[in-house]
Every structure is written in C-alpha cells, then in structure tokens.
C-alpha positions as YAML, in Angstrom:
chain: A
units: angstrom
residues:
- id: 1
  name: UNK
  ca: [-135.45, 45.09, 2.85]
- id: 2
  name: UNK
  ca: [-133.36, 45.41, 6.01]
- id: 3
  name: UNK
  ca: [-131.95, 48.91, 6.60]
- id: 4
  name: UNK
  ca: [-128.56, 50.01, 5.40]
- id: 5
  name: UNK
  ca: [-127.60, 51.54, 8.49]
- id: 6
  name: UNK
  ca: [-128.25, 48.38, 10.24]
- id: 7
  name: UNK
  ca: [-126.43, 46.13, 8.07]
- id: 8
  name: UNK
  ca: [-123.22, 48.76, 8.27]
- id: 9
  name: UNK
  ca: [-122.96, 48.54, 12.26]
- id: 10
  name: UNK
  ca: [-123.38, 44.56, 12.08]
- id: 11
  name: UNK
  ca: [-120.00, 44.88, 9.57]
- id: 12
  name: UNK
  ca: [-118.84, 47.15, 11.89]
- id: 13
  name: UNK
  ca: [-119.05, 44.36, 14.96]
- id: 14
  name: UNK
  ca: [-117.77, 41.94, 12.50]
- id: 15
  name: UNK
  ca: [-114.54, 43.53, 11.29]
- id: 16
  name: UNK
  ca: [-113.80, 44.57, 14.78]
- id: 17
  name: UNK
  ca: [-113.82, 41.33, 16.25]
- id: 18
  name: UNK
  ca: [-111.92, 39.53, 13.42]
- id: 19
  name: UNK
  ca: [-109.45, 42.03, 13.79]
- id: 20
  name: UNK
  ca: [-109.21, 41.08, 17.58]
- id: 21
  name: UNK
  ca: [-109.03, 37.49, 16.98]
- id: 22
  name: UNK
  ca: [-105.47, 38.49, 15.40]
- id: 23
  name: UNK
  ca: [-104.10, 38.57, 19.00]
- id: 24
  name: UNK
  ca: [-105.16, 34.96, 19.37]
- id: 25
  name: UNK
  ca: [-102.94, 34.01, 16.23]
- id: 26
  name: UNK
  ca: [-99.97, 35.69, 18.02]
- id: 27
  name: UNK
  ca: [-100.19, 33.57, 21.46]
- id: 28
  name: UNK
  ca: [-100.06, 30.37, 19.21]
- id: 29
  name: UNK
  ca: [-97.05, 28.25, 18.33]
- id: 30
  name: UNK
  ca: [-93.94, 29.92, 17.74]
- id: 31
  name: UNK
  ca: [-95.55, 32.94, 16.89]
- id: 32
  name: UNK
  ca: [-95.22, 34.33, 20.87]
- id: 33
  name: UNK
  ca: [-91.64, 34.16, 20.02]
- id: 34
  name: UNK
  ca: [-91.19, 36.16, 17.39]
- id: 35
  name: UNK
  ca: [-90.44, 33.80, 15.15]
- id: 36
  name: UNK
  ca: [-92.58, 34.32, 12.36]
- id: 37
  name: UNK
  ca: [-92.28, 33.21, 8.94]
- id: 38
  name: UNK
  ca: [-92.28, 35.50, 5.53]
- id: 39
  name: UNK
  ca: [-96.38, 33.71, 4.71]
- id: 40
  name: UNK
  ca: [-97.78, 33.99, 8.30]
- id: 41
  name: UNK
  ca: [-96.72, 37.86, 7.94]
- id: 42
  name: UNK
  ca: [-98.56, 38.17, 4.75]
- id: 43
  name: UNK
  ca: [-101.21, 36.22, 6.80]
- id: 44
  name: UNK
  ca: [-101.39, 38.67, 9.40]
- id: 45
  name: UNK
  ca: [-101.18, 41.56, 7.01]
- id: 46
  name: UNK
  ca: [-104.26, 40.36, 4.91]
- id: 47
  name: UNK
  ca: [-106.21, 39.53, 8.15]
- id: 48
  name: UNK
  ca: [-105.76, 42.89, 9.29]
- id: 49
  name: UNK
  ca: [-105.86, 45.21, 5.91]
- id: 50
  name: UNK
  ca: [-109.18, 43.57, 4.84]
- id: 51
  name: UNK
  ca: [-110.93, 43.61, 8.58]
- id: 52
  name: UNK
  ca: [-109.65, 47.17, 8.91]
- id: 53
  name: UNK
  ca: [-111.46, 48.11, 4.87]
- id: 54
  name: UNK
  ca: [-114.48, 46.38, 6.04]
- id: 55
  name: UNK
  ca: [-114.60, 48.80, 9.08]
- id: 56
  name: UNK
  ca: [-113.57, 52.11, 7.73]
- id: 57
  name: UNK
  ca: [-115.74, 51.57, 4.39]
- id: 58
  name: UNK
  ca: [-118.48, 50.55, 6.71]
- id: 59
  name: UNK
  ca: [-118.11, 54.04, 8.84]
- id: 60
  name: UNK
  ca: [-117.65, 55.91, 5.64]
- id: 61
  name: UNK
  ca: [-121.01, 54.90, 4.49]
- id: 62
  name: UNK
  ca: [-122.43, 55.54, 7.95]
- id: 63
  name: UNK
  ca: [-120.96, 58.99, 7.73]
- id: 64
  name: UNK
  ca: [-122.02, 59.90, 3.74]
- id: 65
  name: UNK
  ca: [-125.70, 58.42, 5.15]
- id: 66
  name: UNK
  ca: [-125.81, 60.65, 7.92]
- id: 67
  name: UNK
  ca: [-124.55, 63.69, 6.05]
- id: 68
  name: UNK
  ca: [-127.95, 63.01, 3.86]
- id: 69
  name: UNK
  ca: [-125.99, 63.15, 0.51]
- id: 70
  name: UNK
  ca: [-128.20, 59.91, -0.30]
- id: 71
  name: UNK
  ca: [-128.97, 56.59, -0.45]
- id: 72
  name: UNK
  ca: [-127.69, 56.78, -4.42]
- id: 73
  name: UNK
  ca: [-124.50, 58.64, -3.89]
- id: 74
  name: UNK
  ca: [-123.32, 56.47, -0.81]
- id: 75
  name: UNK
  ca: [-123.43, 53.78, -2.63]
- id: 76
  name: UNK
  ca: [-121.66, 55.10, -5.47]
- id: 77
  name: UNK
  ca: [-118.75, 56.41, -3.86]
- id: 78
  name: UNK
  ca: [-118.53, 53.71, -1.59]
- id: 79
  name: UNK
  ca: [-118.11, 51.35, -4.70]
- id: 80
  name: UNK
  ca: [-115.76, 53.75, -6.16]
- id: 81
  name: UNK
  ca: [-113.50, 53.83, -3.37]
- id: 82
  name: UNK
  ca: [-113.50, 50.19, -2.62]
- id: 83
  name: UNK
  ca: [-113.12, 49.28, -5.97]
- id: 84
  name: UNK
  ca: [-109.94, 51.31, -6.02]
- id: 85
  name: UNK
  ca: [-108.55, 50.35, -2.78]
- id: 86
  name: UNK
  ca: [-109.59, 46.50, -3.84]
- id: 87
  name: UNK
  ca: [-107.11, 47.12, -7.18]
- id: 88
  name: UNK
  ca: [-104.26, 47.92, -5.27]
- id: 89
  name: UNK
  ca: [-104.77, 44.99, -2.55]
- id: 90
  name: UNK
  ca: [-105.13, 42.25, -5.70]
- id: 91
  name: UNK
  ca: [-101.49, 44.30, -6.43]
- id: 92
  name: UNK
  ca: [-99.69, 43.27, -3.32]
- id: 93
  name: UNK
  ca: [-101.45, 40.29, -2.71]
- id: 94
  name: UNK
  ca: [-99.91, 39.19, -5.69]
- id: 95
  name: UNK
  ca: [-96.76, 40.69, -5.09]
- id: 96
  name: UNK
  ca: [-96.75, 38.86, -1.74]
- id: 97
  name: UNK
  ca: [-97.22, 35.84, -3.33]
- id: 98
  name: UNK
  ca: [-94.84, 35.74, -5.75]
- id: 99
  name: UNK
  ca: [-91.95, 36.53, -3.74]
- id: 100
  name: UNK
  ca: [-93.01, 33.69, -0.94]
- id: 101
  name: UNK
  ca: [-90.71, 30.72, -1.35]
- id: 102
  name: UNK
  ca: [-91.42, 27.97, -3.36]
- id: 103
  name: UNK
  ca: [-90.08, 25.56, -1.03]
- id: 104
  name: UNK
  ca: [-92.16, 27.06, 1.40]
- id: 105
  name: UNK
  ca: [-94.27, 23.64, 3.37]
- id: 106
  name: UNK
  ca: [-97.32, 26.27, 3.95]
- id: 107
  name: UNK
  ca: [-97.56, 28.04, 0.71]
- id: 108
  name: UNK
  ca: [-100.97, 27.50, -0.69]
- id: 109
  name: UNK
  ca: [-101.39, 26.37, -4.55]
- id: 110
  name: UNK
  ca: [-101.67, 28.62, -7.06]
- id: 111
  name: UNK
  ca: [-105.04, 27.93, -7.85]
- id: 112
  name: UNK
  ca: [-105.68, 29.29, -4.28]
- id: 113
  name: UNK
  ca: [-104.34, 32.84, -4.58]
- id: 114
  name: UNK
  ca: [-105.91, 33.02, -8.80]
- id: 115
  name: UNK
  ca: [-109.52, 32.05, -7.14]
- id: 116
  name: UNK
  ca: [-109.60, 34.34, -4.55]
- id: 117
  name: UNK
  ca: [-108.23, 37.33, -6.46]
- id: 118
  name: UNK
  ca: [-110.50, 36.48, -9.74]
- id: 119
  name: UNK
  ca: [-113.38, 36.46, -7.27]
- id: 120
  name: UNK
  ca: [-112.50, 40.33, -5.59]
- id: 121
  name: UNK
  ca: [-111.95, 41.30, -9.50]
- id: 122
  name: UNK
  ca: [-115.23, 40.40, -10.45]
- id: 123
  name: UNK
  ca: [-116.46, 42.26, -7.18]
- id: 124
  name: UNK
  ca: [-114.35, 45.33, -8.55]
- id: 125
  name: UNK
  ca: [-116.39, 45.17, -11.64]
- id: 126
  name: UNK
  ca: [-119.69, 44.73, -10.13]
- id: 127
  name: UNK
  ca: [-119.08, 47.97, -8.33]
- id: 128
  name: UNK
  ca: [-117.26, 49.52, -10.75]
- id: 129
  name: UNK
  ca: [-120.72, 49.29, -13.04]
- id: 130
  name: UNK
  ca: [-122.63, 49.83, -9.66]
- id: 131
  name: UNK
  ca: [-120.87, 53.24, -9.74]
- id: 132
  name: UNK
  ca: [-120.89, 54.42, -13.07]
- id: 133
  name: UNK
  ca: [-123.35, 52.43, -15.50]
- id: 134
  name: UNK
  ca: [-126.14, 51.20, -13.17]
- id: 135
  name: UNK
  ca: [-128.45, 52.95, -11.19]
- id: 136
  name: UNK
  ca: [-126.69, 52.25, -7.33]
- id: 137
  name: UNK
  ca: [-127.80, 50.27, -4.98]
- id: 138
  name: UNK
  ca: [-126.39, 48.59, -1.42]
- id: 139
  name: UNK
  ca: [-125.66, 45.02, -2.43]
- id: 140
  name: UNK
  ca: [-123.00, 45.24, -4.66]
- id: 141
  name: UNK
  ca: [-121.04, 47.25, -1.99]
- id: 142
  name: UNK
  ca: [-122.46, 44.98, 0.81]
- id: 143
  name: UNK
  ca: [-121.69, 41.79, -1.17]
- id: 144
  name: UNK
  ca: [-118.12, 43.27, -1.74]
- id: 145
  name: UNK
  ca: [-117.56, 44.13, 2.46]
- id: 146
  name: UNK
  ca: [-118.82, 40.82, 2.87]
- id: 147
  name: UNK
  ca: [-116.68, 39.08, 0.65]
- id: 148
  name: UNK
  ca: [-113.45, 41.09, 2.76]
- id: 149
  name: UNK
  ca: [-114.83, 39.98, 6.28]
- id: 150
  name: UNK
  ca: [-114.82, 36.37, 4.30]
- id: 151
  name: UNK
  ca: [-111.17, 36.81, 3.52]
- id: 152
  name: UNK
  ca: [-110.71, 37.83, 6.96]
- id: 153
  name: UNK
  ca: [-111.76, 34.70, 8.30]
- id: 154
  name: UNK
  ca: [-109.56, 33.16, 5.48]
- id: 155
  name: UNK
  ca: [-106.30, 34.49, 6.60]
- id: 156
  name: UNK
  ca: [-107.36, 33.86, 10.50]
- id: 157
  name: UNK
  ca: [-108.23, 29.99, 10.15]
- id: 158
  name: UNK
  ca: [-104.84, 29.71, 7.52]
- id: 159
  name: UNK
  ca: [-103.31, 31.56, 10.87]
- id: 160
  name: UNK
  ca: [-104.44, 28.93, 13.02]
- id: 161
  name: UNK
  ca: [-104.07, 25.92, 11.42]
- id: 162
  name: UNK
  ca: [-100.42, 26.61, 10.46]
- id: 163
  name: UNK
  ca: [-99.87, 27.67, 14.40]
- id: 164
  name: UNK
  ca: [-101.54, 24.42, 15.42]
- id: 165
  name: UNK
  ca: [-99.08, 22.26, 13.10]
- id: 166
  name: UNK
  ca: [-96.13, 24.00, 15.04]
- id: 167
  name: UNK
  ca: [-97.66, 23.19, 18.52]
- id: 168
  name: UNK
  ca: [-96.23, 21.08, 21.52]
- id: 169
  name: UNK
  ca: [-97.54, 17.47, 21.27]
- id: 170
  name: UNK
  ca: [-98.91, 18.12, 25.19]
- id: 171
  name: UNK
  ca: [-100.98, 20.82, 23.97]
- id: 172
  name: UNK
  ca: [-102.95, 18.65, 21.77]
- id: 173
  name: UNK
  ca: [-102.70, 15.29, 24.16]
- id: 174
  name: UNK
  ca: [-104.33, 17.48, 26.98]
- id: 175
  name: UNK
  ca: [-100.54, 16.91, 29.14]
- id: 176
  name: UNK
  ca: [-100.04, 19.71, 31.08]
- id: 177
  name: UNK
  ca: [-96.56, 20.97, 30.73]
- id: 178
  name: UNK
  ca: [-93.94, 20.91, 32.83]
- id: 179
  name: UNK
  ca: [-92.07, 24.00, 34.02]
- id: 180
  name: UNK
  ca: [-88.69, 23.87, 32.92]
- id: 181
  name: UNK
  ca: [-86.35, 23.58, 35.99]
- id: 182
  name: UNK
  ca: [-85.42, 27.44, 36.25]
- id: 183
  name: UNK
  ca: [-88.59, 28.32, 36.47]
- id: 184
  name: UNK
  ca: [-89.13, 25.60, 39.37]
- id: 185
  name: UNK
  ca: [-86.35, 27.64, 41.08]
- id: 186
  name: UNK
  ca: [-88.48, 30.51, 41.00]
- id: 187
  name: UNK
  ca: [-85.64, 31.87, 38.53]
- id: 188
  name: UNK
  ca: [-86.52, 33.25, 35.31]
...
C-alpha cells in the first residue's frame, strides 16, 4: 500500500495546477474582456472551490499526520469535514443551477448536474460511515479528493470548450490576425 503522505502531496501538485489552468480559461474568447456569462462564472467558481478543497483537505491531513494524532483519527476527521463542506457545495451547486437561464445555449441537461451531485452524495455517505460506523481508513477520503480534482477538470474542459465556441474563425484556421488599423499607427 502506497503511503498516505505520498498520495496527499501528489493531490497537493494536482489541485495546484488545476487551479492554475484557471488563468488559461480567462485569456480565451471573450472571457479577456470581461464579458462573462452568469454559467462560465459558476464554471469558474466550481473549478476553483473544488481545486482549492482538494488542497487544503490534502494539507489538513498532512498536518493531523504530522501532529501524530493517527492514521485512524486523520482519516476520520478528514471525512467529517469534507463530508460537511461537500453538503453545503451540493447546496449551491444546486442553487447555481437553478437560477441559470433556461434559454441559456450552454446550460448542461439536467441529468448532468443530478449525476454529478448523486455521485458526491454517495461520497458524503461513504465518509460519513468512514467516520462514524466503520473502522477509518484512507480511501474513502482519497476516493472523495479524487472525485473533486475530477470535477475540477470538469468545470476546466466545460471552460474551454464553451471559450473555444466563442473564438475568432482565424484562431482555429491557423490565420494570423491582423492588427486593427490603430494599432498599425502605433496608437492604442
């Protein structure tokens, strides 16, 4: 069995650099304008909020390891507090959702949203038992970071593909683009 410790700093290097591939969403499409829309927000949002949980529930374990309090203990109060912070997420995730527009050409189908919270649910509950009824172990709370860099990754490529839709046609025909004429002038 690989060690714990291990496994938390590769999570670690994970959530860190899905959280920096966030800044490549921004230099996409409209997005480097400011214009972005009520969904791509949420996007961002879940892209961030579940990269950042991965990282500080990763570094909490780290610390409860180091502070010797137990293999058995980490793991229960890691599940605890993920379980908890999971339950309010599925809240505003949901919250998010409903108040997107209908009419709204990105919007994923319901069946999207239902999977993906049923799925973290049923990760609550695994550690929920992990903490209280079983004896604890590491991969219910690994399987449950794991399944938040997944969402991660989720929200980044959804990030993408709707900047890619609002791209120039040159970008994608390999044109290069012509400065406007001000810019030509050495104007701004």
């Amino acid at each position: 069995m690989p060690d714990p410790t291990d496994t938390l700093m590769i999570l670690v290097d994970a959530a860190v650099a899905v959280a920096g591939f966030s800044g490549v969403v921004v230099v996409f499409g409209r997005r480097s304008a400011g214009a972005w829309s009520k969904l791509e927000r949420t996007r961002l949002v879940n892209l961030l909020s579940t990269s950042f949980s991965v990282l500080f529930f990763s570094l909490g374990a780290l610390v409860l390891l180091h502070a010797e309090l137990g293999h058995s203990t980490t793991w229960r109060i890691g599940s605890v507090g993920w379980s908890v912070v999971s339950i309010w997420q599925i809240a505003s995730v949901a919250r998010a959702y409903s108040s997107l527009s209908r009419t709204d050409p990105d919007r994923p189908h319901i069946a999207v949203p239902i999977t993906l919270l049923g799925l973290t649910a049923v990760l609550v509950v695994l550690n929920l038992h992990n903490a209280f009824v079983g004896p604890a172990e590491f991969w219910p709370f690994l399987a449950a970071l794991v399944w938040l860099l997944a969402l991660a990754w989720y929200s980044f490529a959804q990030l993408l593909l709707v900047a890619s839709r609002g791209a120039p046609a040159a970008f994608y025909e390999g044109e290069s683009v012509k400065p406007s004429s001000s810019s030509e002038a050495g104007g701004e």
